[in-house]
N, CA, C and O atoms as a Tripos MOL2 file, in Angstrom:
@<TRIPOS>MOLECULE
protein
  256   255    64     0     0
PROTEIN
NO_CHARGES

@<TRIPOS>ATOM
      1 N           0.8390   -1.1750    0.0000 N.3       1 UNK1
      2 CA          0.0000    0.0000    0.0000 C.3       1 UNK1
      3 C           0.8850    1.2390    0.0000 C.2       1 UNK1
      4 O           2.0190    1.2260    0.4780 O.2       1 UNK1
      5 N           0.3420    2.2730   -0.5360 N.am      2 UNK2
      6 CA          1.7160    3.5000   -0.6130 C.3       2 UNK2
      7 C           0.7480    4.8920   -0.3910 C.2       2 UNK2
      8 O          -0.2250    5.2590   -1.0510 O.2       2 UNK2
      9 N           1.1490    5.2820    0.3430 N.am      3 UNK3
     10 CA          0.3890    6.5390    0.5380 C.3       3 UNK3
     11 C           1.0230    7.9340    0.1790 C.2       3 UNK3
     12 O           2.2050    8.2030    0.3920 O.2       3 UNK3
     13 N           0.3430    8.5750   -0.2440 N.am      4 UNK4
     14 CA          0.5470   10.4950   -0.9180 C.3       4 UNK4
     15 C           0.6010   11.3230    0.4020 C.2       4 UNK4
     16 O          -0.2200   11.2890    1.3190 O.2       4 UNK4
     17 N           1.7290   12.0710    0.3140 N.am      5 UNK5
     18 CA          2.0620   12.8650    1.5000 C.3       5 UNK5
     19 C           2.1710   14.3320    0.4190 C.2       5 UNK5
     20 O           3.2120   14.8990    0.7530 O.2       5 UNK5
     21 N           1.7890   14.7760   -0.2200 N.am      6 UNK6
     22 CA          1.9580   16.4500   -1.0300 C.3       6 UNK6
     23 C           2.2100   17.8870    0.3240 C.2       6 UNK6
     24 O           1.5710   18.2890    1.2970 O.2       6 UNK6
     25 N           3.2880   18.1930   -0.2480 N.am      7 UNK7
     26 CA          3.3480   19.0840    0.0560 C.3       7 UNK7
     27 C           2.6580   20.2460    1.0730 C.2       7 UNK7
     28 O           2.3530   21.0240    0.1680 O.2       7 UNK7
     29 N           2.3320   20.7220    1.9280 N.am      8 UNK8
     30 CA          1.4120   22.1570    2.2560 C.3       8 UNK8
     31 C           0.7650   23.4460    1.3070 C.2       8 UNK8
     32 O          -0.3070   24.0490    1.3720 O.2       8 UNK8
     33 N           1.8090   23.5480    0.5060 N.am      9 UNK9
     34 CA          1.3810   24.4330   -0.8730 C.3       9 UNK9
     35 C           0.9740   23.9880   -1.8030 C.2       9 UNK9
     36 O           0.3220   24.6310   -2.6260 O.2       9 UNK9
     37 N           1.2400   22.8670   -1.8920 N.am     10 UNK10
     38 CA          1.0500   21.8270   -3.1950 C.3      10 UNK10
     39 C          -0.0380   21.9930   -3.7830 C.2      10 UNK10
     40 O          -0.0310   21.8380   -5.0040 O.2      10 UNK10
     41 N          -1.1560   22.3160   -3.1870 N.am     11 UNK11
     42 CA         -2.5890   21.7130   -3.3790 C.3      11 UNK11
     43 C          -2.9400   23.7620   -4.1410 C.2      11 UNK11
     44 O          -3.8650   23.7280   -4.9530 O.2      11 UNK11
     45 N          -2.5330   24.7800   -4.0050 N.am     12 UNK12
     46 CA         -2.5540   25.8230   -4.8560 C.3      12 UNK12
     47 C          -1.5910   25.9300   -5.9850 C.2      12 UNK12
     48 O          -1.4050   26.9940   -6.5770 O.2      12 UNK12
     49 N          -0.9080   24.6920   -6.3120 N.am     13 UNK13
     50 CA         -0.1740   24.9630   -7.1890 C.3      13 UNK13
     51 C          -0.3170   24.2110   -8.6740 C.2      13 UNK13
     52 O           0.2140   24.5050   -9.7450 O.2      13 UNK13
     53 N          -1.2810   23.0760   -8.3160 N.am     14 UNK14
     54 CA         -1.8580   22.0780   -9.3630 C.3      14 UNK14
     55 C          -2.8530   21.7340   -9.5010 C.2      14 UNK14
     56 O          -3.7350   21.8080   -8.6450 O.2      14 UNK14
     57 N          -2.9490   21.3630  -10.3840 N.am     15 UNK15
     58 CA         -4.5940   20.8780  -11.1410 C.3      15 UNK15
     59 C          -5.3360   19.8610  -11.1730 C.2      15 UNK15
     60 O          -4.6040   18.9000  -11.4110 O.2      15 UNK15
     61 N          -6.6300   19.4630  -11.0410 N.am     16 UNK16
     62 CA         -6.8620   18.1150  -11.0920 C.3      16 UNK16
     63 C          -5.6100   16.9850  -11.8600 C.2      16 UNK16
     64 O          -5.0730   15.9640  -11.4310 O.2      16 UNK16
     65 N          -5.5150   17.5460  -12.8310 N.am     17 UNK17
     66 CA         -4.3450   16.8230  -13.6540 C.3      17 UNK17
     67 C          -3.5380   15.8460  -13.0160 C.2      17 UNK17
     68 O          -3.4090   14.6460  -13.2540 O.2      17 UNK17
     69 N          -2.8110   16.8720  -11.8180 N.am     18 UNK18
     70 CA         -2.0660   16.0750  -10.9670 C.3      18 UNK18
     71 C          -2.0070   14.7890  -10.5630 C.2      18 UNK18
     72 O          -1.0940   13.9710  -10.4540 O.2      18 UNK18
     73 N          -3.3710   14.7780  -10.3300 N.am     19 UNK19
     74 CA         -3.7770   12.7120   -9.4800 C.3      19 UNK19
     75 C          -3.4040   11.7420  -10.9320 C.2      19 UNK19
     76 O          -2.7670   10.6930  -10.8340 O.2      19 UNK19
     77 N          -3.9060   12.2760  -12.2560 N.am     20 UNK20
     78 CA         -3.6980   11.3760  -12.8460 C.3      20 UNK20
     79 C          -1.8960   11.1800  -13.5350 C.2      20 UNK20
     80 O          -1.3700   10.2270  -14.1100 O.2      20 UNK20
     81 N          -1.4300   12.3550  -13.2030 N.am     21 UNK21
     82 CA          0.1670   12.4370  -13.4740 C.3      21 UNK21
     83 C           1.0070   11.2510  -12.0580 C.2      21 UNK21
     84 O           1.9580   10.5070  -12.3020 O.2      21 UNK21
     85 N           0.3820   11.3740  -10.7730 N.am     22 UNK22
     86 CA          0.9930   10.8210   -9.8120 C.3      22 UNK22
     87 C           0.2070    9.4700   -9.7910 C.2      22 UNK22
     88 O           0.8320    8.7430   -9.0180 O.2      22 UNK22
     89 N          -0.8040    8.8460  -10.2510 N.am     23 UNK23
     90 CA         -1.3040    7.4750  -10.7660 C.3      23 UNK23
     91 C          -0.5900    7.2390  -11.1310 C.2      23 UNK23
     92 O          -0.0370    6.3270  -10.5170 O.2      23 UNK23
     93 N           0.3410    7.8500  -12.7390 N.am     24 UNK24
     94 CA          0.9170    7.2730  -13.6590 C.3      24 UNK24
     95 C           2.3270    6.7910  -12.6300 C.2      24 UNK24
     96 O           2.8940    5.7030  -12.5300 O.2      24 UNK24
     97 N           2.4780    7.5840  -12.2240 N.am     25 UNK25
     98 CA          4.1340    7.4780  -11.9540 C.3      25 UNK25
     99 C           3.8960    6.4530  -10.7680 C.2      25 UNK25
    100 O           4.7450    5.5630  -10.8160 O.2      25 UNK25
    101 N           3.0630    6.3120   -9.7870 N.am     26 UNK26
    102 CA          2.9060    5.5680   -8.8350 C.3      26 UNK26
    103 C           2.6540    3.9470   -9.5770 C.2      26 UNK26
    104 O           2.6950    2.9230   -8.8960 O.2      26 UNK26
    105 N           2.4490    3.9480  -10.7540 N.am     27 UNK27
    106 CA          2.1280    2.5080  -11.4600 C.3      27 UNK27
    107 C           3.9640    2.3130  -12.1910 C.2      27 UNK27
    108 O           4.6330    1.2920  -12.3490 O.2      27 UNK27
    109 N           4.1870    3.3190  -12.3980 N.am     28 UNK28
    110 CA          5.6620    3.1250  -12.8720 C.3      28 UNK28
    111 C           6.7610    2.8990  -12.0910 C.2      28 UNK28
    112 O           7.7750    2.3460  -12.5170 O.2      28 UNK28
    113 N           6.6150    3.3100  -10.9280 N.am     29 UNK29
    114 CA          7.3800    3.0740  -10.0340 C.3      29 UNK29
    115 C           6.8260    1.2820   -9.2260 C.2      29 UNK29
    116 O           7.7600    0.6060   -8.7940 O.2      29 UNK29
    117 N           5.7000    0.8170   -9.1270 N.am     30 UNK30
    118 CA          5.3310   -0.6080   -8.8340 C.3      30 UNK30
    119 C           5.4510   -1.3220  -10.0850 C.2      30 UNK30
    120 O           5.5710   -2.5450  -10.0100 O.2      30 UNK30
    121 N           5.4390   -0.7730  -11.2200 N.am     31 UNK31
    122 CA          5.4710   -2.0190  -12.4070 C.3      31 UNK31
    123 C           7.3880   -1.7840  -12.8260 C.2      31 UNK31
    124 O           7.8680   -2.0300  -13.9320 O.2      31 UNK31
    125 N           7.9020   -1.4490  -12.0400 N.am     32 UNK32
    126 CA          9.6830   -1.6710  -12.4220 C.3      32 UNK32
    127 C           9.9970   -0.9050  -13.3970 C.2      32 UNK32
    128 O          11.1080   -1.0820  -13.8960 O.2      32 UNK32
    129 N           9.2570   -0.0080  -13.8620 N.am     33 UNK33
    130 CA          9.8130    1.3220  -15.3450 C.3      33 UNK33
    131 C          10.5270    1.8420  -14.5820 C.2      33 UNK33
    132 O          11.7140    1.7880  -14.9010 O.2      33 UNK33
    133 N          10.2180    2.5200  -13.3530 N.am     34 UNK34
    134 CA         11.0430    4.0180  -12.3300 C.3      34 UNK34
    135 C          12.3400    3.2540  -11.7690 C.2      34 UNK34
    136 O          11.8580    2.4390  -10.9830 O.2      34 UNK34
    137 N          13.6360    3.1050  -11.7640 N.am     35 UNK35
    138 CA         14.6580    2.5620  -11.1960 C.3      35 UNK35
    139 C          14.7670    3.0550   -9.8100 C.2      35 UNK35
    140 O          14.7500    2.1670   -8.9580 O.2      35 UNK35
    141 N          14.8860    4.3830   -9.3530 N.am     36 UNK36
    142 CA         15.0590    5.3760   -9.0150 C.3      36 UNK36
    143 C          16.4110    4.9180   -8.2230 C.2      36 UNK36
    144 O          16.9390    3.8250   -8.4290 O.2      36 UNK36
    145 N          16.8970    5.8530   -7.3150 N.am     37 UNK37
    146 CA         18.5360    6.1260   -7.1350 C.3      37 UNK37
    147 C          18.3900    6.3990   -5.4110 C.2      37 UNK37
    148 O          17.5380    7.0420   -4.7990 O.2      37 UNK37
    149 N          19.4550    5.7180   -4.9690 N.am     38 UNK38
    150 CA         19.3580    5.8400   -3.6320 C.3      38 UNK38
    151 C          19.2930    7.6660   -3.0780 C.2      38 UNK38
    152 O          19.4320    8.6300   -3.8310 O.2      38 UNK38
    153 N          19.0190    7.7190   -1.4300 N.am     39 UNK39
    154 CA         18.4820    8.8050   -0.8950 C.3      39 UNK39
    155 C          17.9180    8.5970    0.6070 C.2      39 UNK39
    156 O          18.1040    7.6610    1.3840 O.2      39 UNK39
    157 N          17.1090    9.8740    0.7630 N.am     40 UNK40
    158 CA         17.0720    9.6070    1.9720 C.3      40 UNK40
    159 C          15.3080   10.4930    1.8550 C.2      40 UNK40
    160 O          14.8430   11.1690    0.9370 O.2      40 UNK40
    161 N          14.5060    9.9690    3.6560 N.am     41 UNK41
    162 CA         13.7770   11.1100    3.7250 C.3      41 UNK41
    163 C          13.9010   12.0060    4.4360 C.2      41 UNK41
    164 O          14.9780   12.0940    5.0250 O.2      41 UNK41
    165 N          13.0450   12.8500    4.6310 N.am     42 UNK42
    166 CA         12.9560   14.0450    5.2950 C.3      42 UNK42
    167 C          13.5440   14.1850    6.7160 C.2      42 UNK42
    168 O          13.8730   15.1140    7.4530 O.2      42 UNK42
    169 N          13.5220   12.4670    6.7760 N.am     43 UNK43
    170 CA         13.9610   12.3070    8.5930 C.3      43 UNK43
    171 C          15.4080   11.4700    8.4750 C.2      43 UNK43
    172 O          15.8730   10.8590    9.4370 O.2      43 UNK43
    173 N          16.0560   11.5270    7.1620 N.am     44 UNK44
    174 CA         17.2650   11.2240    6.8280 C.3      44 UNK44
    175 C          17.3030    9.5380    6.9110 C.2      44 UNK44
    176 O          18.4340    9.0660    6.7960 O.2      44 UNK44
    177 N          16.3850    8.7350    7.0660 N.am     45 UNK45
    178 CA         16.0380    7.6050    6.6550 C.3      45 UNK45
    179 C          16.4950    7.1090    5.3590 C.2      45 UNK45
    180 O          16.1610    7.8030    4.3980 O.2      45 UNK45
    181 N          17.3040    5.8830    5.0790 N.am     46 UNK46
    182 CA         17.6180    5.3930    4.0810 C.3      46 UNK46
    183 C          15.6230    5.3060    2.8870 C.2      46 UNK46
    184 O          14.4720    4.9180    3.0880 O.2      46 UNK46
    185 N          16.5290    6.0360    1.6160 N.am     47 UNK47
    186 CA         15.1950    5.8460    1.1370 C.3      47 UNK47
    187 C          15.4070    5.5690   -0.7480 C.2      47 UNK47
    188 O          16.3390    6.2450   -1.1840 O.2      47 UNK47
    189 N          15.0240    5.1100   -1.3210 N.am     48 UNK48
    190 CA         15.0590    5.2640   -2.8040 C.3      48 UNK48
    191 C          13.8710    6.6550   -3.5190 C.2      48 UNK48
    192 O          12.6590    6.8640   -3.4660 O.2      48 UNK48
    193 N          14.7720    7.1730   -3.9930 N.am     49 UNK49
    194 CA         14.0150    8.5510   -5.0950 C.3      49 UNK49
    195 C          13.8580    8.4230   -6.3900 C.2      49 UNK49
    196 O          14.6960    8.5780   -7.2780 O.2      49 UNK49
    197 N          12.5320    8.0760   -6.4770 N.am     50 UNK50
    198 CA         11.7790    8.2570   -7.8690 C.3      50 UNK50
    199 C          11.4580    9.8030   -8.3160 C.2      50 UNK50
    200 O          10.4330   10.3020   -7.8530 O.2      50 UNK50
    201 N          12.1080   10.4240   -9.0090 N.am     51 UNK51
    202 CA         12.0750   12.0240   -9.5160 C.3      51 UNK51
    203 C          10.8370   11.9580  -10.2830 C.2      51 UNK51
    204 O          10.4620   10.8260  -10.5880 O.2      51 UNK51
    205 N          10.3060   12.7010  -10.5620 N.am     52 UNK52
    206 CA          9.2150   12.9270  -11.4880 C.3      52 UNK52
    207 C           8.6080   14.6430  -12.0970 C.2      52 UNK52
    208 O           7.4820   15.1280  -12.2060 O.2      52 UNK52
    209 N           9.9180   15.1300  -12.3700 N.am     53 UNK53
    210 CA          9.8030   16.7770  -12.6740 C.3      53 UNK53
    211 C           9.3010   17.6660  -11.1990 C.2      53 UNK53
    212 O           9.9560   18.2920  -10.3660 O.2      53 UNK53
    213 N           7.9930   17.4120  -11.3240 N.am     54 UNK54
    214 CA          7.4030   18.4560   -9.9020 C.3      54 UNK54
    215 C           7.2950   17.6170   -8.9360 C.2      54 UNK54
    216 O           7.2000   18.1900   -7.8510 O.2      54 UNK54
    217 N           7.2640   16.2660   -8.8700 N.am     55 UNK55
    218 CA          7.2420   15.7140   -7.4990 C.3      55 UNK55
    219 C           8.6170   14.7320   -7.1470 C.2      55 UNK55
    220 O           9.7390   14.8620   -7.6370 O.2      55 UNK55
    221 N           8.2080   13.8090   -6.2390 N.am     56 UNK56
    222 CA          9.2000   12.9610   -6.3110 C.3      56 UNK56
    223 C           8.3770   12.0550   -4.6000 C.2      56 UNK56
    224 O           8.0990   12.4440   -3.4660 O.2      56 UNK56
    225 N           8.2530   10.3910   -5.5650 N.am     57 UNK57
    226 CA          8.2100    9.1840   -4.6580 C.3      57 UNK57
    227 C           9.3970    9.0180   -3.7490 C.2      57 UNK57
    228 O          10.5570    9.0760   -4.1570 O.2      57 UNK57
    229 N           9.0680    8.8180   -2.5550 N.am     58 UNK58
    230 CA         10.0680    8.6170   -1.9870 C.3      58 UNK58
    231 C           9.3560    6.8550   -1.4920 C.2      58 UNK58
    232 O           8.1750    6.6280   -1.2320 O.2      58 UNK58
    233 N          10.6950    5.6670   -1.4880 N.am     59 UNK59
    234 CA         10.0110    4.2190   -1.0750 C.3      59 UNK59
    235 C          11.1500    3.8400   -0.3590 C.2      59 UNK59
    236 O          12.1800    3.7280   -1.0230 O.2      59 UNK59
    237 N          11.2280    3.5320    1.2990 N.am     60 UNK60
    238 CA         12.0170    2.5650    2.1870 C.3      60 UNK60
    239 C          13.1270    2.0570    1.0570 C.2      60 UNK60
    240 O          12.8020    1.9240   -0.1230 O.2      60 UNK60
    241 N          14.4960    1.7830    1.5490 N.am     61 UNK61
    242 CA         15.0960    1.3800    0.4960 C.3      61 UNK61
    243 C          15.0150    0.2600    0.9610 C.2      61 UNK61
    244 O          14.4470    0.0900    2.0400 O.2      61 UNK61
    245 N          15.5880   -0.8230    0.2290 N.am     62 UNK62
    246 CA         15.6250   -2.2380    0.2040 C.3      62 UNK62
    247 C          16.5530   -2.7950    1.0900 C.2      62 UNK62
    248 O          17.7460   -2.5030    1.0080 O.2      62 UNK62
    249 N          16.0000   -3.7780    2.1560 N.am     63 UNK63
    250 CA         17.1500   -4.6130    3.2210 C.3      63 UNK63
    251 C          17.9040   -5.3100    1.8860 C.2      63 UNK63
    252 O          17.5770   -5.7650    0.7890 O.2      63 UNK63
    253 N          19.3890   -5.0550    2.8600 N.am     64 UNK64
    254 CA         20.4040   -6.3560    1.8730 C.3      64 UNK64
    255 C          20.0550   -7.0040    2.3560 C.2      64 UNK64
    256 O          20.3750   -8.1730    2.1440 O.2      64 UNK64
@<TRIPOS>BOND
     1     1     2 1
     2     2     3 1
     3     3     4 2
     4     3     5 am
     5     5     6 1
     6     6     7 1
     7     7     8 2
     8     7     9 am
     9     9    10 1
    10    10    11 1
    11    11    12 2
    12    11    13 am
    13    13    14 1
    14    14    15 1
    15    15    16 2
    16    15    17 am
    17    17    18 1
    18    18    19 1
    19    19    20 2
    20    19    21 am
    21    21    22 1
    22    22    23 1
    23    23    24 2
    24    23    25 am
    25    25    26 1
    26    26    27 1
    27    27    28 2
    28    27    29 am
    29    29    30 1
    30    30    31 1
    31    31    32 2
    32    31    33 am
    33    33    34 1
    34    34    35 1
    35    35    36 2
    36    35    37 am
    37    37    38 1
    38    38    39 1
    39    39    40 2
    40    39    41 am
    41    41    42 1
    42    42    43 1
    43    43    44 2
    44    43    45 am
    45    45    46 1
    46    46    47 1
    47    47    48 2
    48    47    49 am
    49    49    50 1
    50    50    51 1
    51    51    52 2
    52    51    53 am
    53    53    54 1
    54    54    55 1
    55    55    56 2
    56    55    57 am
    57    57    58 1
    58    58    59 1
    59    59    60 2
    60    59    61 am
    61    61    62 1
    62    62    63 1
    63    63    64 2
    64    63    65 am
    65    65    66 1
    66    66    67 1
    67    67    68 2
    68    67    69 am
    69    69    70 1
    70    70    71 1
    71    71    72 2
    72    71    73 am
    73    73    74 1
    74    74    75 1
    75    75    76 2
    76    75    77 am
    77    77    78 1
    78    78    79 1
    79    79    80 2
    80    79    81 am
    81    81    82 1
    82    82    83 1
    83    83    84 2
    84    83    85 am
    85    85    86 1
    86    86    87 1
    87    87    88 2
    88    87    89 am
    89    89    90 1
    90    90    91 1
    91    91    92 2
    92    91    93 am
    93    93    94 1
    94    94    95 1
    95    95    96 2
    96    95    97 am
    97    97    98 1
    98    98    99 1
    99    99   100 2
   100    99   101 am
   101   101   102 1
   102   102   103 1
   103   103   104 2
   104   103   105 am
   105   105   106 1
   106   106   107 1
   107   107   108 2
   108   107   109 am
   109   109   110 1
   110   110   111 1
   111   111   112 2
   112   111   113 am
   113   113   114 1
   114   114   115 1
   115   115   116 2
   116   115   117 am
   117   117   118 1
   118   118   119 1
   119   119   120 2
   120   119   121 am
   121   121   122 1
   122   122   123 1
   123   123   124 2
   124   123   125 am
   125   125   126 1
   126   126   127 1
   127   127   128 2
   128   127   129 am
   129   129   130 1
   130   130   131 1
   131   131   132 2
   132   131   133 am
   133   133   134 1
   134   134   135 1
   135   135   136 2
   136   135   137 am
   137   137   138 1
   138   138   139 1
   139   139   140 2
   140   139   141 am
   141   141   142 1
   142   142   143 1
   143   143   144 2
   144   143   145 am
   145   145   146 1
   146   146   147 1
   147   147   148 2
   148   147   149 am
   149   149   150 1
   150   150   151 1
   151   151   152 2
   152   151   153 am
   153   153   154 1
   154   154   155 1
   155   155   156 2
   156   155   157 am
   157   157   158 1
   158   158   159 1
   159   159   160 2
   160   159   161 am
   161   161   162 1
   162   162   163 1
   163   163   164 2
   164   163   165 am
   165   165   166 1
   166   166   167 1
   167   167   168 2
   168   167   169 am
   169   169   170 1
   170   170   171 1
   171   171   172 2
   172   171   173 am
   173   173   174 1
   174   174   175 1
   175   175   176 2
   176   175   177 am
   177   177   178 1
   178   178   179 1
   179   179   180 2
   180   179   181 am
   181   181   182 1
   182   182   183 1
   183   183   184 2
   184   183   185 am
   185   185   186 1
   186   186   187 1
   187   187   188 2
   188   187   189 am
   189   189   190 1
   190   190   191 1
   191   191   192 2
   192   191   193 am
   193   193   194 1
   194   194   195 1
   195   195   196 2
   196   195   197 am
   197   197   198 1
   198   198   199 1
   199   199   200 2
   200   199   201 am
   201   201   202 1
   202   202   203 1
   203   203   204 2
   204   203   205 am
   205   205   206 1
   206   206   207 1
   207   207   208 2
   208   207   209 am
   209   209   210 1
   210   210   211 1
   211   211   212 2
   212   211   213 am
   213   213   214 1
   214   214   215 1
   215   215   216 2
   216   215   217 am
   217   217   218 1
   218   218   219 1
   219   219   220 2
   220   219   221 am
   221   221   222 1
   222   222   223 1
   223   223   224 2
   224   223   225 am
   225   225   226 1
   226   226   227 1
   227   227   228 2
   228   227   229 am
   229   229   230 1
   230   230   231 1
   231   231   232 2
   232   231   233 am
   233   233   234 1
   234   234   235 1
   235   235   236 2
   236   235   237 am
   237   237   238 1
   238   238   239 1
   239   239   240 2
   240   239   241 am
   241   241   242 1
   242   242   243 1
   243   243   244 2
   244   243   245 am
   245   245   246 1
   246   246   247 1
   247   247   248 2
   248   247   249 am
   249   249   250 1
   250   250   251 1
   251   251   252 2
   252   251   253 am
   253   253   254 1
   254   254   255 1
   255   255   256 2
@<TRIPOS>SUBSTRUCTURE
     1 UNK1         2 RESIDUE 1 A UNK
     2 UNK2         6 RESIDUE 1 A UNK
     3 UNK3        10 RESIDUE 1 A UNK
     4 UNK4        14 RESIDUE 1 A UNK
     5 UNK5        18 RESIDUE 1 A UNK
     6 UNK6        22 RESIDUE 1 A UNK
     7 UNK7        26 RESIDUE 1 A UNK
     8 UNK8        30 RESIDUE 1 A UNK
     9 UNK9        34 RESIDUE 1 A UNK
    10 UNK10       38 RESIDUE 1 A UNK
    11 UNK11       42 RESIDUE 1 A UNK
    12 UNK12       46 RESIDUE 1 A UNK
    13 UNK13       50 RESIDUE 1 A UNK
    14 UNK14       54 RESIDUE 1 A UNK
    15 UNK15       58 RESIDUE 1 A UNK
    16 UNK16       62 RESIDUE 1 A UNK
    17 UNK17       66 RESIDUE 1 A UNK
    18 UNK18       70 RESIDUE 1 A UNK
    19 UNK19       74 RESIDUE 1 A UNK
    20 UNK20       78 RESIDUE 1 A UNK
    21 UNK21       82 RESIDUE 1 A UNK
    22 UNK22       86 RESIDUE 1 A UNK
    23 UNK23       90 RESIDUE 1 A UNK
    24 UNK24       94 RESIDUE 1 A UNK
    25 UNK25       98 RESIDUE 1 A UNK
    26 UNK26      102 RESIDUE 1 A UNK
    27 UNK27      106 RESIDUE 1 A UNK
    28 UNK28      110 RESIDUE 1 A UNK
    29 UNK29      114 RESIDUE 1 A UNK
    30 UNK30      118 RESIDUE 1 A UNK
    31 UNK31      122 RESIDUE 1 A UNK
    32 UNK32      126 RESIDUE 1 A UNK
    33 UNK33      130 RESIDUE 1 A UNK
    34 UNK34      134 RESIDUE 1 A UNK
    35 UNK35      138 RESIDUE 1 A UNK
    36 UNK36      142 RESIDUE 1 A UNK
    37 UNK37      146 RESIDUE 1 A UNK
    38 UNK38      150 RESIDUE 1 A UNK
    39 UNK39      154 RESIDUE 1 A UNK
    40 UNK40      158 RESIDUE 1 A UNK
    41 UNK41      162 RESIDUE 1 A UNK
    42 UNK42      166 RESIDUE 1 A UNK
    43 UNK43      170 RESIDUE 1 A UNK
    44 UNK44      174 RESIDUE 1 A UNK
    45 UNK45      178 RESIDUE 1 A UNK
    46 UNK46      182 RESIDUE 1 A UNK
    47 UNK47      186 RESIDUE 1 A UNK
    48 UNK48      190 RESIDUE 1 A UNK
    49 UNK49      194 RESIDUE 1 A UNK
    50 UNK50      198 RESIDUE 1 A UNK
    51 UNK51      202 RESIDUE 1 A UNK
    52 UNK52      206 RESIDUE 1 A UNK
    53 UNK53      210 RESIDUE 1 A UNK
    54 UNK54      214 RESIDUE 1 A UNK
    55 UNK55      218 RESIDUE 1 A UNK
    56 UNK56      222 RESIDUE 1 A UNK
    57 UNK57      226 RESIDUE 1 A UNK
    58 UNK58      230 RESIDUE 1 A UNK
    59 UNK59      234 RESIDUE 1 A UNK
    60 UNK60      238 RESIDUE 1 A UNK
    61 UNK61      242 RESIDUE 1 A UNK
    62 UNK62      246 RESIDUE 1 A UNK
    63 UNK63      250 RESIDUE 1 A UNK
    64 UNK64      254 RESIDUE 1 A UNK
């Protein structure tokens, strides 16, 4: 299950559009298209970053 955390401003800055731009990428990133590149989150947590122009997935990185 993966849940949407947007921004505080986020929501004056885009368009309905959005949900179906972050569908796409949220299916690209579970169907293995998005590689994305190690990182961290906000709380400096090991994390993998899926970029996506205006946003960016952030997913737990993978136990060795």
């Amino acid at each position: 299950m993966s849940s949407m955390f947007p921004a505080h401003t986020l929501r004056y800055r885009v368009g309905p559009q959005f949900l179906r731009r972050a569908a796409d990428a949220f299916a690209d990133v579970v169907g293995g298209r998005s590689a994305g590149f190690p990182g961290a989150d906000l709380l400096r947590r090991p994390a993998t970053r899926h970029e996506f122009g205006e946003f960016t997935i952030l997913r737990p990185a993978a136990d060795d």
